[in-house]
C-alpha positions as CSV (number, residue, x, y, z in Angstrom):
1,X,-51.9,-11.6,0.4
2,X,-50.8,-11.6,-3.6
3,X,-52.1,-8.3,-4.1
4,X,-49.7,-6.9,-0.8
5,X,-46.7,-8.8,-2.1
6,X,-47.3,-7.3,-5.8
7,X,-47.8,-4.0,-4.5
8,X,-44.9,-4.5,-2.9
9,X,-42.8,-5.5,-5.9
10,X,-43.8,-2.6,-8.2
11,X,-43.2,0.1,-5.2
12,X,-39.5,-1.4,-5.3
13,X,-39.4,-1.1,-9.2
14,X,-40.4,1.9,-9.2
15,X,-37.4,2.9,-6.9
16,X,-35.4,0.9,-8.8
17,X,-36.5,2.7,-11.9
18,X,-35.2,6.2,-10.4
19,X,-32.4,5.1,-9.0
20,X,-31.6,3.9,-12.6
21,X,-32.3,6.9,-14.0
22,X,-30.1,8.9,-11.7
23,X,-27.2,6.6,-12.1
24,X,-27.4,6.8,-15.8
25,X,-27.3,10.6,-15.8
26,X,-23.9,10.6,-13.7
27,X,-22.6,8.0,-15.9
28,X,-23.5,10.0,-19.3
29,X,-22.1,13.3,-17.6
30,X,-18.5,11.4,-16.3
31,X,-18.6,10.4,-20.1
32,X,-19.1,13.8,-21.0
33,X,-16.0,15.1,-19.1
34,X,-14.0,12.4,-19.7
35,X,-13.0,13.8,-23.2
36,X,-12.0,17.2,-22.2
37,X,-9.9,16.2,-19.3
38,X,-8.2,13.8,-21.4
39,X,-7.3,16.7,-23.6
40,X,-6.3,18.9,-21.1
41,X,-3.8,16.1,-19.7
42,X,-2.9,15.5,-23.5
43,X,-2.6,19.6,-24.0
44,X,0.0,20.4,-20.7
45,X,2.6,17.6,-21.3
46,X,4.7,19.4,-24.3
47,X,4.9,22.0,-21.8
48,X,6.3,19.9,-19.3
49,X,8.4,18.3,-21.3
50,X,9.6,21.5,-23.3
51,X,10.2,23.0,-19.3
52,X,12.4,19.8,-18.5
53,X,14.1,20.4,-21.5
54,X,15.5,24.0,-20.7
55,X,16.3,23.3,-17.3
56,X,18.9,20.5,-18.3
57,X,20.1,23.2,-20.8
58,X,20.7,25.8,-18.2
59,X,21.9,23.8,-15.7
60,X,24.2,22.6,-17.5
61,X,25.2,26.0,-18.7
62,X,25.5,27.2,-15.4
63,X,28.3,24.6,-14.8
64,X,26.5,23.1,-11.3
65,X,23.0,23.1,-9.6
66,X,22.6,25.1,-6.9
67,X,19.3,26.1,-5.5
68,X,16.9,25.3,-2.2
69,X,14.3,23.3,-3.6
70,X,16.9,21.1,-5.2
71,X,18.6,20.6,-1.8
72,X,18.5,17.1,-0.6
73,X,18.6,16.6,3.2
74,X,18.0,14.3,6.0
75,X,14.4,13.3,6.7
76,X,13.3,14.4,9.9
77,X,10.0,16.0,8.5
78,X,7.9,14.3,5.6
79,X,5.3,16.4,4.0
80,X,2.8,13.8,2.0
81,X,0.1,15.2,-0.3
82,X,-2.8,12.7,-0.7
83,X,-4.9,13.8,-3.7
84,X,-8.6,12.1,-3.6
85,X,-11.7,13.5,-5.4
86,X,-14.1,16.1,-4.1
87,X,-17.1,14.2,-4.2
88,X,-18.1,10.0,-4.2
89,X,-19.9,7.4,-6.5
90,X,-16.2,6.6,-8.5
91,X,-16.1,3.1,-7.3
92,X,-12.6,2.3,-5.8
93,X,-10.6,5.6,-7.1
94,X,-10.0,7.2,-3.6
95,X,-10.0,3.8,-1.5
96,X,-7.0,2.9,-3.8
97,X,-5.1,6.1,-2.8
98,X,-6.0,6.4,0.8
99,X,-4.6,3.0,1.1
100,X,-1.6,3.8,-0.6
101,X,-1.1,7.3,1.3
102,X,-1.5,5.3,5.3
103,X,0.3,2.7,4.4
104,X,3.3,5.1,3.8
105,X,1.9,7.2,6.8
106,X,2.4,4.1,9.1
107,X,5.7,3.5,7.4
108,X,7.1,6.7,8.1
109,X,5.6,6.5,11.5
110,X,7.1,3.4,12.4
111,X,10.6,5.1,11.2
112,X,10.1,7.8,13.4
113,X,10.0,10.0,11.0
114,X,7.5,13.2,11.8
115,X,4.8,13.8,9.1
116,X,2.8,16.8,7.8
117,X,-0.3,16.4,5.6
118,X,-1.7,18.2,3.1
119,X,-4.9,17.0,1.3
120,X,-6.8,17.9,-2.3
121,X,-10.2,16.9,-1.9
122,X,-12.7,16.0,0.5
123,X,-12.5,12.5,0.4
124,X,-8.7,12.4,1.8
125,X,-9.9,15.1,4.2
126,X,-12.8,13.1,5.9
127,X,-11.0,10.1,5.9
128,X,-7.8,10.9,7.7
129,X,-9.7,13.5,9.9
130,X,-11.2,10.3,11.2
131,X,-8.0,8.3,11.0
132,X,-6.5,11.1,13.6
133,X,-4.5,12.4,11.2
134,X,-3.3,16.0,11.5
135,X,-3.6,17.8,8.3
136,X,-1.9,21.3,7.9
137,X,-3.7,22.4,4.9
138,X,-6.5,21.4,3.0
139,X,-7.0,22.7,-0.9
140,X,-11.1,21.8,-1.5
141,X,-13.2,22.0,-5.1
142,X,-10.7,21.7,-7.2
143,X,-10.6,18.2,-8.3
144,X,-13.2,18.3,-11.2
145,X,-11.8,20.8,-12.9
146,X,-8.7,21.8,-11.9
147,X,-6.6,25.0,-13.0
148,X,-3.1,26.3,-13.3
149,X,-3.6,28.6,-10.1
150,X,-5.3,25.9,-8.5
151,X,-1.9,24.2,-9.0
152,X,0.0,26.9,-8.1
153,X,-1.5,27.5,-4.9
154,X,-1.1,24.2,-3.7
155,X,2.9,24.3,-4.9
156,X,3.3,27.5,-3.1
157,X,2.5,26.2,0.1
158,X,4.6,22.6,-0.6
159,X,7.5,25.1,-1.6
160,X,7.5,27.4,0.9
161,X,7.0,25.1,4.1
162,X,10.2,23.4,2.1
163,X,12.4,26.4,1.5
164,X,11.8,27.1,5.3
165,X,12.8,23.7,6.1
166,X,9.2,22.5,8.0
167,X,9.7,19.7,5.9
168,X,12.5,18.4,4.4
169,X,10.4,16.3,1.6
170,X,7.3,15.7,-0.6
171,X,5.5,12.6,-1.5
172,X,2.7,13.0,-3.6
173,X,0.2,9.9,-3.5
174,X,-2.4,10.4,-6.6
175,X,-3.4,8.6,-9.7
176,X,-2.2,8.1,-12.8
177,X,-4.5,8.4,-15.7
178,X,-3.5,5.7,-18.3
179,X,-7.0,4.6,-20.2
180,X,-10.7,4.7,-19.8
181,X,-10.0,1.4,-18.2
182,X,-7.1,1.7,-16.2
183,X,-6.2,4.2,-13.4
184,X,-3.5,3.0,-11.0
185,X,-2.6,4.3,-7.7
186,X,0.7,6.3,-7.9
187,X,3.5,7.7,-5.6
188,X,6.1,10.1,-6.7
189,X,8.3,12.5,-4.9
190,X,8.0,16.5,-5.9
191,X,10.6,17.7,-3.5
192,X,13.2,17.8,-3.5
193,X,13.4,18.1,-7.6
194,X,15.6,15.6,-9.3
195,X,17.8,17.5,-11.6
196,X,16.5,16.2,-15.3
197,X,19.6,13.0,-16.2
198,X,21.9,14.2,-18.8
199,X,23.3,11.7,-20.8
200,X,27.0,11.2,-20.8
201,X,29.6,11.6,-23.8
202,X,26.2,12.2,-26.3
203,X,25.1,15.3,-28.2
204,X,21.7,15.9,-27.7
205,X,19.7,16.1,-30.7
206,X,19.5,18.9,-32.0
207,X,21.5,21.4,-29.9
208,X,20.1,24.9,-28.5
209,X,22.3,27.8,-28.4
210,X,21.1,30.3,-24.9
211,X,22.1,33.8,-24.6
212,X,21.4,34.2,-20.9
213,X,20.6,37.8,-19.5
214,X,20.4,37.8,-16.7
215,X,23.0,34.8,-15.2
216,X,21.9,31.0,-15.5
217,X,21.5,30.9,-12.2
218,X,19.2,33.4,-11.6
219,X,17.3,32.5,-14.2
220,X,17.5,28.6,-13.3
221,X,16.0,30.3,-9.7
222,X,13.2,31.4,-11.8
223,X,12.1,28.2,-13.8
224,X,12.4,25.4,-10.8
225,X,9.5,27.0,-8.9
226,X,7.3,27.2,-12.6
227,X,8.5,23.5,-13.0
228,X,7.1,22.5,-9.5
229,X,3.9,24.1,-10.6
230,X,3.8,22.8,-14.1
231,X,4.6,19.1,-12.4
232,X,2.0,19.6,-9.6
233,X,-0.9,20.7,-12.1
234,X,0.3,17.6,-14.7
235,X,-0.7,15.5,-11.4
236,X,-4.3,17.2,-11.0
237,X,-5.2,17.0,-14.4
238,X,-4.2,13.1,-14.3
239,X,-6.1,13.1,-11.2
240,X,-9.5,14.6,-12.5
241,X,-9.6,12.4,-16.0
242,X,-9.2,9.2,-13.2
243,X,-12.1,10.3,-11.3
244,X,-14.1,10.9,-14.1
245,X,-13.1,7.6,-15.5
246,X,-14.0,6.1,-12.8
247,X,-17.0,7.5,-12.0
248,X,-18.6,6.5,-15.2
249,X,-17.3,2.6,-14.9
250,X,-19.2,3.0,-11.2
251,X,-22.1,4.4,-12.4
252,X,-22.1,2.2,-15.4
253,X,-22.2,-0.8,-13.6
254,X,-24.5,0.6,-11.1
255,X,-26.7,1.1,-13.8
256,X,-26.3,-2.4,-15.5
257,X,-27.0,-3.9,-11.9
258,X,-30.2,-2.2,-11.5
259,X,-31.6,-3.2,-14.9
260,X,-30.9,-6.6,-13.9
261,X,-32.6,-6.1,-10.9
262,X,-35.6,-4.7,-12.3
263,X,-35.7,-7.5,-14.7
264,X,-36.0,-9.9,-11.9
265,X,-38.4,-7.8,-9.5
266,X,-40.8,-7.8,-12.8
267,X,-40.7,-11.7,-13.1
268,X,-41.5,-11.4,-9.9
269,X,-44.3,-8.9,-9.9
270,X,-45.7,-11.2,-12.8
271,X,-45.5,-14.9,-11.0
272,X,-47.3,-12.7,-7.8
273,X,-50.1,-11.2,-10.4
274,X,-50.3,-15.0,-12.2
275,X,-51.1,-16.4,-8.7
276,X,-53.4,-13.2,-7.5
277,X,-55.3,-14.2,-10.6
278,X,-55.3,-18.0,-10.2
279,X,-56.7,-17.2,-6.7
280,X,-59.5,-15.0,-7.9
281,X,-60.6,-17.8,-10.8
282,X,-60.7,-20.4,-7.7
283,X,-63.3,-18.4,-5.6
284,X,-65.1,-17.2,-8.3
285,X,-65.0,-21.2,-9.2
286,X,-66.4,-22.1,-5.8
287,X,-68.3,-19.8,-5.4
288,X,-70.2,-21.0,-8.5
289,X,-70.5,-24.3,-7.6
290,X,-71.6,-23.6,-3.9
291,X,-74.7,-21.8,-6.0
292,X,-75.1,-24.5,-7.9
293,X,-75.4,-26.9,-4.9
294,X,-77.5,-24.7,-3.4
């Protein structure tokens, strides 16, 4: 009977044991992408920024704002983007956005408010496939390492369905990368774009002087769309360092977990091998001394 039960334990360490070693591997790869997606989120905000920058200075140049995807109208037709990771084993990173993303679904539903949903990555596709969701347009392996036309694809489509007035709005439900520790759950709203805030009675720092060839207009026409892009790839690149962060805190603590399991499966194994060997002393014992009486 001890020698079945510590069978039985080492079979399970050994499973254990490759689990382990699998979980370890994920973890040291997530590590491994962790840096370069940091530096590529680190790497596309001056761009942004510098983007925001000379669209305040032509709009205010052109002397008003005038363009479609800056046209703010009555919601009759929400478009929500739900960005979730491609793949699993990163703990709590897509539960926290799918949560976020239907509770705002519901929201808009009890408003009566009509949705459309879009969806980057298979996780927010499977889930609200099986929540009934309808979802227009699905953008898949992207999310671990996302590029500019991966971005501008999934713009294009947000921009066109807008211009043509399908919807008449854009929530985007991702997450924000902040540390290695700390990714949160984030809404933010793409369209309509908020003209960049100007502030009142000051000189900015600094001032830039624009010849424009041709009119502001036109070429304010030409930079909201690249600023739509530029904002929608700033969100996948915070969305992929998150999911790599995450994925390594899973799979570290998966890995700490099984250690600690194997540590108590081999005291185990041990107090069943002590007892398999205190049972063979006893009938070698008796069997000595039923000789003896003999």
């Amino acid at each position: 009977m001890a020698s079945a039960e510590l069978r039985l334990l080492q079979r399970r360490i050994r499973s254990v044991q490759s689990t382990m070693k699998i979980t370890r591997s994920f973890e040291l790869i997530a590590a491994s992408r962790i840096v370069k997606a940091q530096q590529r989120v680190v790497a596309s905000q001056p761009y942004t920024r510098k983007m925001t920058e000379v669209i305040r200075n032509v709009a205010a140049a052109s002397g008003g704002v005038s363009h479609p995807l800056l046209e703010a109208r009555p919601v009759r037709n929400a478009g929500v983007l739900v960005v979730t990771s491609d793949r699993g084993l990163a703990g709590a990173y897509n539960s926290n956005v799918l949560r976020l993303a239907e509770t705002r679904l519901i929201e808009l539903k009890g408003a009566g408010t009509d949705t459309r949903v879009y969806v980057v990555g298979r996780k927010a596709q499977s889930y609200l496939r099986y929540r009934r969701y309808p979802i227009e347009k699905a953008f898949l392996g992207i999310t671990d390492a996302p590029g500019y036309g991966d971005a501008r694809a999934v713009a294009n489509v947000l921009m066109n369905d807008y211009a043509e007035g399908i919807i008449d709005s854009v929530e985007v439900f991702t997450t924000r990368y902040v540390s290695a520790l700390t990714q949160r759950a984030t809404s933010q709203l793409l369209l309509p774009i908020e003209p960049p805030p100007t502030v009142a009675g000051a000189e900015p720092t600094g001032p830039i002087g624009y010849a424009y060839e041709p009119s502001a207009d036109e070429i304010l026409g030409k930079l909201l769309p690249r600023y739509v892009e530029a904002t929608a790839f700033g969100m996948l690149l915070d969305a992929s360092a998150s999911e790599h962060a995450a994925r390594r805190r899973a799979m570290k603590a998966a890995t700490e977990n099984a250690e600690e399991l194997v540590r108590l499966l081999s005291r185990e194994a041990n107090q069943a091998r002590q007892a398999e060997i205190t049972t063979e002393i006893s009938e070698i014992v008796g069997g000595a001394e039923a000789l003896t009486r003999g």
